[in-house]
N, CA, C and O atoms as a Tinker XYZ file with bonds, in Angstrom:
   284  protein
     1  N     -4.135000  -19.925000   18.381000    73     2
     2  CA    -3.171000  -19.520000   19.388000    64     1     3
     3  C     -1.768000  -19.804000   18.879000    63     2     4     5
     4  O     -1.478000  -20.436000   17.863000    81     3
     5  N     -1.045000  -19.304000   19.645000    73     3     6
     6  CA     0.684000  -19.414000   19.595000    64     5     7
     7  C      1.262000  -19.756000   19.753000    63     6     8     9
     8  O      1.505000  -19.162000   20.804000    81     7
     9  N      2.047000  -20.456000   19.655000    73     7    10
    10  CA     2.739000  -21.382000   20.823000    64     9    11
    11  C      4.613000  -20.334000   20.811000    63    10    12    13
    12  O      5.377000  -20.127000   19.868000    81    11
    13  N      4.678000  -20.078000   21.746000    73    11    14
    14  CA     6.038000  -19.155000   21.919000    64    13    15
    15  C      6.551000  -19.978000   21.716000    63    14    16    17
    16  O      6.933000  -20.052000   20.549000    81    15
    17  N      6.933000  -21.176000   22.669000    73    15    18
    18  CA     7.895000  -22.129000   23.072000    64    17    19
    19  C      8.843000  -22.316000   22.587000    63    18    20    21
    20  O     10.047000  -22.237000   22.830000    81    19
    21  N      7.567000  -22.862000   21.076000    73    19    22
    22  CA     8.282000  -23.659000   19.791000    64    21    23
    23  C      9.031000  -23.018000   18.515000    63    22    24    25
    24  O      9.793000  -23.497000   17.675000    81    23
    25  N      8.306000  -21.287000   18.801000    73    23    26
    26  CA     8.811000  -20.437000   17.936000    64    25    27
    27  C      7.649000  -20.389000   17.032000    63    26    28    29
    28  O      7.826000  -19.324000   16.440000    81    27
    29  N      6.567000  -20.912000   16.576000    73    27    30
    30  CA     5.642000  -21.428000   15.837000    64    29    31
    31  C      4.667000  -20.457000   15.813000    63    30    32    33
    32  O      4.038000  -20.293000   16.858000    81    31
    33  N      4.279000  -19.479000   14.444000    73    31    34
    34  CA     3.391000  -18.180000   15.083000    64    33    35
    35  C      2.312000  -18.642000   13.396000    63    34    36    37
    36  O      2.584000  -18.840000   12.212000    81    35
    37  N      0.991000  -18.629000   14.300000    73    35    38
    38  CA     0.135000  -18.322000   13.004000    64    37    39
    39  C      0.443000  -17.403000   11.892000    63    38    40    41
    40  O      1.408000  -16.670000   12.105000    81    39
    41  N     -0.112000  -17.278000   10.829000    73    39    42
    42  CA    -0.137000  -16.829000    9.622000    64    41    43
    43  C     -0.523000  -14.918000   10.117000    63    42    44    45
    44  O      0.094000  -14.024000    9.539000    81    43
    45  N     -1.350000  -14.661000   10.971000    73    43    46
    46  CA    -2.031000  -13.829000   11.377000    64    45    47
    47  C     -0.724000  -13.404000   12.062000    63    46    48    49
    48  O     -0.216000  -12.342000   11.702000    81    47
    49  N     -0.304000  -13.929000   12.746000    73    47    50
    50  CA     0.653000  -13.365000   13.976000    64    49    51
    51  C      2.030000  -13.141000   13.130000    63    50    52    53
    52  O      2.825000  -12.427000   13.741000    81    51
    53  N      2.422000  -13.533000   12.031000    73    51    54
    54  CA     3.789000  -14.131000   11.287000    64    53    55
    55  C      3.987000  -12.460000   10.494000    63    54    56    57
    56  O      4.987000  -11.744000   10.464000    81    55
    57  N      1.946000  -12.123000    9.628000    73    55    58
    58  CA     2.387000  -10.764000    8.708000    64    57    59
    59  C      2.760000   -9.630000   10.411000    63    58    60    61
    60  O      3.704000   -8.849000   10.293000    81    59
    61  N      2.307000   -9.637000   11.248000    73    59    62
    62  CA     1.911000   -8.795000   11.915000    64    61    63
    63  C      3.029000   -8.040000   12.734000    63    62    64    65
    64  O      3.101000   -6.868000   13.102000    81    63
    65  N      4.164000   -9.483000   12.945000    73    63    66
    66  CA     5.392000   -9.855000   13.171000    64    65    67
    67  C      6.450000   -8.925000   12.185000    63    66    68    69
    68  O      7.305000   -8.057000   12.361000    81    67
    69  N      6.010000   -9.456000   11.362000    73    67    70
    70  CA     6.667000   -8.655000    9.807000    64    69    71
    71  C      6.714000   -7.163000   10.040000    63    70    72    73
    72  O      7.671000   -6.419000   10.254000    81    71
    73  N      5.220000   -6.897000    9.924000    73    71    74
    74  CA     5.384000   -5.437000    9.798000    64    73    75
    75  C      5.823000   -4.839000   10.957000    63    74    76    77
    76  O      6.587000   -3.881000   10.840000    81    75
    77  N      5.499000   -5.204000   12.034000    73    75    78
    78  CA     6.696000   -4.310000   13.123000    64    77    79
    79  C      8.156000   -4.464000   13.011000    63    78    80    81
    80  O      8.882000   -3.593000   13.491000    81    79
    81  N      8.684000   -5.561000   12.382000    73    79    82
    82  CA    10.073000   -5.691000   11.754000    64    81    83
    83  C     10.412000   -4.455000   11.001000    63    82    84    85
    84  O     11.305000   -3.613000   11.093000    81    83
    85  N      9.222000   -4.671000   10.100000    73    83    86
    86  CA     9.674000   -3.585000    9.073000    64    85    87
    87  C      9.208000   -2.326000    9.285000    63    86    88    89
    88  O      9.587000   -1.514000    8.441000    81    87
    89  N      8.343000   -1.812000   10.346000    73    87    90
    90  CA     8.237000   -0.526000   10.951000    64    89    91
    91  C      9.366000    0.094000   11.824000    63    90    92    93
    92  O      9.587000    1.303000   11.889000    81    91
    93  N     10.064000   -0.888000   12.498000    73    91    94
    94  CA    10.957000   -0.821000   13.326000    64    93    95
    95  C     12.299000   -0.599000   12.233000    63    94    96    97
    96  O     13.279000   -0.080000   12.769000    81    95
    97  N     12.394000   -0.826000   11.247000    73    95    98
    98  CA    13.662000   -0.908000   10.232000    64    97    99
    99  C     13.212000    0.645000    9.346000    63    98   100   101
   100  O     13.977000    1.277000    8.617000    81    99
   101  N     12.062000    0.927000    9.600000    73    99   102
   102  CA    12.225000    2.288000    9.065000    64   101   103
   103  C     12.627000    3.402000    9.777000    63   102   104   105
   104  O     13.395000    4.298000    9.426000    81   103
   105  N     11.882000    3.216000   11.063000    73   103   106
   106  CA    11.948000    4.211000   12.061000    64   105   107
   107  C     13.282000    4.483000   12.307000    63   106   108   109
   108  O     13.653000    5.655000   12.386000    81   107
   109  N     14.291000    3.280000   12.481000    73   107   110
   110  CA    15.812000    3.479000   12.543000    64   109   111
   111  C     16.590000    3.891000   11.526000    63   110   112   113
   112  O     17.718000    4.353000   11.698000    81   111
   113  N     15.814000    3.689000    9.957000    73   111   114
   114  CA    16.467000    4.480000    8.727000    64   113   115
   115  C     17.388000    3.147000    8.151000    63   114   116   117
   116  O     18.439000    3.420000    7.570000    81   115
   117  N     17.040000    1.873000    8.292000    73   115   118
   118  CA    17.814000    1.296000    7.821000    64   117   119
   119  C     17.300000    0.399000    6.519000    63   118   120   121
   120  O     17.934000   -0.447000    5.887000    81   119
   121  N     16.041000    0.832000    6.346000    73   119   122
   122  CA    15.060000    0.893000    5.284000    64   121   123
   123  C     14.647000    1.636000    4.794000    63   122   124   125
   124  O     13.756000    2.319000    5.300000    81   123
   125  N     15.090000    1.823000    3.649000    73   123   126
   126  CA    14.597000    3.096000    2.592000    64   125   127
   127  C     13.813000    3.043000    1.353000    63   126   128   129
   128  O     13.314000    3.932000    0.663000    81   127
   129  N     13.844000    1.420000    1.228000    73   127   130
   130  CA    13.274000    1.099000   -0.099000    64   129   131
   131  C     11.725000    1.216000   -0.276000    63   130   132   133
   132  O     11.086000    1.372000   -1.316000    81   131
   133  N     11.225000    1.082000    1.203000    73   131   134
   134  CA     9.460000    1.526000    1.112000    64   133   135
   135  C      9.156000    2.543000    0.340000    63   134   136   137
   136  O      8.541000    2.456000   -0.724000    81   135
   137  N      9.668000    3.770000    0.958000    73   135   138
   138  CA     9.848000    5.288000    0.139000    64   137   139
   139  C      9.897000    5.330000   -1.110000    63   138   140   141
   140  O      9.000000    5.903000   -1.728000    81   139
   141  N     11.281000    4.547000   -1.957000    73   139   142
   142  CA    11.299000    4.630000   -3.328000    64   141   143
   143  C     10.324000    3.544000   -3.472000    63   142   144   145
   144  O     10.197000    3.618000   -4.694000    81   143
   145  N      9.387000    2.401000   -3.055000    73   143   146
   146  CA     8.365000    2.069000   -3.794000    64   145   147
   147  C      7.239000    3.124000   -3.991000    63   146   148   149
   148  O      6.519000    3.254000   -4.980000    81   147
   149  N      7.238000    3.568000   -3.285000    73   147   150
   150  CA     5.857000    4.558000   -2.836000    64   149   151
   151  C      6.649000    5.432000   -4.167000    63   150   152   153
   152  O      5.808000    5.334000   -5.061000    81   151
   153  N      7.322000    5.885000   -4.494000    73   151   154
   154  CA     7.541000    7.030000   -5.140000    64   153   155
   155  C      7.551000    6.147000   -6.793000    63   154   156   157
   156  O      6.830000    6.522000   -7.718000    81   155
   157  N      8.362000    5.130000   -6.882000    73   155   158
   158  CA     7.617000    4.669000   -8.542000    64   157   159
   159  C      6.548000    4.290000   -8.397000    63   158   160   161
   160  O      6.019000    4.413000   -9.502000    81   159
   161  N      5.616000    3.752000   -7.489000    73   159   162
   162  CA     4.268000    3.599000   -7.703000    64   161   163
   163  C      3.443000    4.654000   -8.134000    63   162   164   165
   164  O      2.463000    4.485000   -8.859000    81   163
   165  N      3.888000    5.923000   -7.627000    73   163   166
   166  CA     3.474000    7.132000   -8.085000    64   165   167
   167  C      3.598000    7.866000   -9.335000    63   166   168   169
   168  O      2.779000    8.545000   -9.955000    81   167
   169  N      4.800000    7.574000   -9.557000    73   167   170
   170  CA     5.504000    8.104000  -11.033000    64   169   171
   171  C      4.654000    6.732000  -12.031000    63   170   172   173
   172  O      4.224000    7.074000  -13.132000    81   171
   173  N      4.481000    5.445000  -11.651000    73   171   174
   174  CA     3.615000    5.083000  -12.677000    64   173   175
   175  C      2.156000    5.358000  -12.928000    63   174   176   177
   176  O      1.629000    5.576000  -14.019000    81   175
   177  N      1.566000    5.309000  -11.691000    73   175   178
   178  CA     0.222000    6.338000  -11.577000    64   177   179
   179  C      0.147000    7.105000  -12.565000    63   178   180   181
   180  O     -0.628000    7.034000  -13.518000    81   179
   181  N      1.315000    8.191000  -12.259000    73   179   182
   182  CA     0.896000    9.437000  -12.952000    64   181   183
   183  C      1.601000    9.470000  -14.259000    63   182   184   185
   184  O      1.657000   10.612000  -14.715000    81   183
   185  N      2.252000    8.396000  -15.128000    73   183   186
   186  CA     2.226000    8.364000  -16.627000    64   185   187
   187  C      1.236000    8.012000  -17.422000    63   186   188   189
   188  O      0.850000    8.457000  -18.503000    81   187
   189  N      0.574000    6.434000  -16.174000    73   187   190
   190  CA    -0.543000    6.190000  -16.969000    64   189   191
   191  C     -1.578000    6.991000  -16.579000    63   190   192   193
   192  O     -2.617000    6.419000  -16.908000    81   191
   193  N     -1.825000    8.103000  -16.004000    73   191   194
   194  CA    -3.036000    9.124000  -15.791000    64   193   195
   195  C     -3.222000    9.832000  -16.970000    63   194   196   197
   196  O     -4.308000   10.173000  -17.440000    81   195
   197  N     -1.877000   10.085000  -17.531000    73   195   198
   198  CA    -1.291000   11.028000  -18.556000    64   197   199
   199  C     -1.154000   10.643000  -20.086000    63   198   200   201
   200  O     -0.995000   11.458000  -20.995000    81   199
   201  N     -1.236000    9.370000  -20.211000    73   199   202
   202  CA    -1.300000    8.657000  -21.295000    64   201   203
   203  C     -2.925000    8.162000  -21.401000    63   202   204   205
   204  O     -3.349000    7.845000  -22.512000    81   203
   205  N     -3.643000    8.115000  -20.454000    73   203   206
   206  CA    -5.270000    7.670000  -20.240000    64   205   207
   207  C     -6.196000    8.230000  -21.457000    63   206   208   209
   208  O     -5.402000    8.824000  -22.187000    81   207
   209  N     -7.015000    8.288000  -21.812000    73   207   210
   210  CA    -7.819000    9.254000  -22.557000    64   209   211
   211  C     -8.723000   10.427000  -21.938000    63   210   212   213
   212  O     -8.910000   10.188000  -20.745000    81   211
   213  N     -8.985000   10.926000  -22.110000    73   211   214
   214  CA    -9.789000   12.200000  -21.362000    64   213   215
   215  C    -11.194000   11.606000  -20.815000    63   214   216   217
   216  O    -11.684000   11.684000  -19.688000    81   215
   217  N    -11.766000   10.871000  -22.213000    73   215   218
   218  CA   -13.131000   10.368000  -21.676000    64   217   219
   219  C    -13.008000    9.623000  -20.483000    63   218   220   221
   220  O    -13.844000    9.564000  -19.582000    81   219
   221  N    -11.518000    8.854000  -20.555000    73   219   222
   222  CA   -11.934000    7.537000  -19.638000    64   221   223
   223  C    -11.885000    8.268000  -18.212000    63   222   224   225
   224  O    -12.670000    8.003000  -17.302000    81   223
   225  N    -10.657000    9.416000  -18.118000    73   223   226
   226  CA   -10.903000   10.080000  -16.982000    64   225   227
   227  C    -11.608000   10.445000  -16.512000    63   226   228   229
   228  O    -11.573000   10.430000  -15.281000    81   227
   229  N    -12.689000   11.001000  -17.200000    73   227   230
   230  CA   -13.856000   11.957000  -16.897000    64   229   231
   231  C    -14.840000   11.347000  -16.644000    63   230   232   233
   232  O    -15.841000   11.934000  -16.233000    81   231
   233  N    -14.806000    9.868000  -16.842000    73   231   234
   234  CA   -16.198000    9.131000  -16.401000    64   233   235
   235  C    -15.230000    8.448000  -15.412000    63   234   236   237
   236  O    -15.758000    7.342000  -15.299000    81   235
   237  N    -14.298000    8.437000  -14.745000    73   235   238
   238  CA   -13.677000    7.645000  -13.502000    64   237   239
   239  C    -14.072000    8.462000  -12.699000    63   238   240   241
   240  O    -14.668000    7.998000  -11.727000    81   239
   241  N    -13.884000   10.148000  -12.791000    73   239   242
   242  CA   -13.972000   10.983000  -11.997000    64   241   243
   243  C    -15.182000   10.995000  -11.624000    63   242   244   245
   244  O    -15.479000   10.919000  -10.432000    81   243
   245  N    -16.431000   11.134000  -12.972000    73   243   246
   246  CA   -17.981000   11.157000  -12.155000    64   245   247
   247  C    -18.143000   10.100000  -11.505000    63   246   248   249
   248  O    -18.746000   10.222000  -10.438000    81   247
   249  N    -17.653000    8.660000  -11.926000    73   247   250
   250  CA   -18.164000    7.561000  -10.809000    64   249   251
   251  C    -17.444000    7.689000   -9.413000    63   250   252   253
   252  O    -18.201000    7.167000   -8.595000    81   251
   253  N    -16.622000    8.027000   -8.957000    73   251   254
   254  CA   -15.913000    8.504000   -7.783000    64   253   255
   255  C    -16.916000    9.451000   -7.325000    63   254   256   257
   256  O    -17.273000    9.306000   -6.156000    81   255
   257  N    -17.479000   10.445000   -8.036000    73   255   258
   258  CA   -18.307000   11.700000   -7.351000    64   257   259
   259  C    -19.576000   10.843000   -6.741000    63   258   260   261
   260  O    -19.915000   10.767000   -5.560000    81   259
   261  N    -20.171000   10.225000   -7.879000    73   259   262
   262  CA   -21.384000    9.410000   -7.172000    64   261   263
   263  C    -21.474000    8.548000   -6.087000    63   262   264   265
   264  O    -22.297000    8.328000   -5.199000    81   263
   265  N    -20.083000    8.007000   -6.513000    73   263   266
   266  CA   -20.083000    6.952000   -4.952000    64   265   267
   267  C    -19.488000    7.431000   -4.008000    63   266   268   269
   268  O    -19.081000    6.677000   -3.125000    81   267
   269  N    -19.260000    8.898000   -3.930000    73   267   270
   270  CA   -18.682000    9.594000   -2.319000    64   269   271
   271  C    -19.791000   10.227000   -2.164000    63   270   272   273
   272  O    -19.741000   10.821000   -1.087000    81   271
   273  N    -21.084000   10.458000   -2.867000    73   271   274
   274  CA   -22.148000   10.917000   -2.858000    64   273   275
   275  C    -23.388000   10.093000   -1.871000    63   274   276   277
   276  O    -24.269000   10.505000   -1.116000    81   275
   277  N    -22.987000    8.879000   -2.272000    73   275   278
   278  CA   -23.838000    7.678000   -1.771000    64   277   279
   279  C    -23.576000    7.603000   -0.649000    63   278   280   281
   280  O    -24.481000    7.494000    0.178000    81   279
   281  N    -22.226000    7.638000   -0.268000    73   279   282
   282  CA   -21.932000    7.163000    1.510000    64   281   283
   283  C    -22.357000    8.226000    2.062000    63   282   284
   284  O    -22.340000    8.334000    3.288000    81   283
């Protein structure tokens, strides 16, 4: 539990806290930096996809097929 009083918020309650901070700081536009993470996370994705070897791709891809196969 919580205690308001004291200001004192579990670990659980503290990220949860956070992210409506930081949902609330996007929605108003006064956070932009999520976006450009999301976008070099992507641009590194896709160098190292591109630098990968073919084999290694091609057996990532069949194990992905099998295990969307399984569920």
């Amino acid at each position: 539990m919580t205690d308001v009083s004291s200001g004192v918020l579990s670990p659980e309650d503290a990220r949860i806290q956070q992210a409506a901070d930081n949902a609330v700081r996007v929605l108003n536009g006064e956070q932009a930096k999520f976006a450009s993470a999301k976008r070099r996370l992507a641009d590194a994705l896709r160098i190292v996809t591109r630098e990968a070897p073919l084999h290694s791709l091609v057996i990532a891809f069949l194990l992905g097929v099998l295990i969307a196969k399984r569920r």
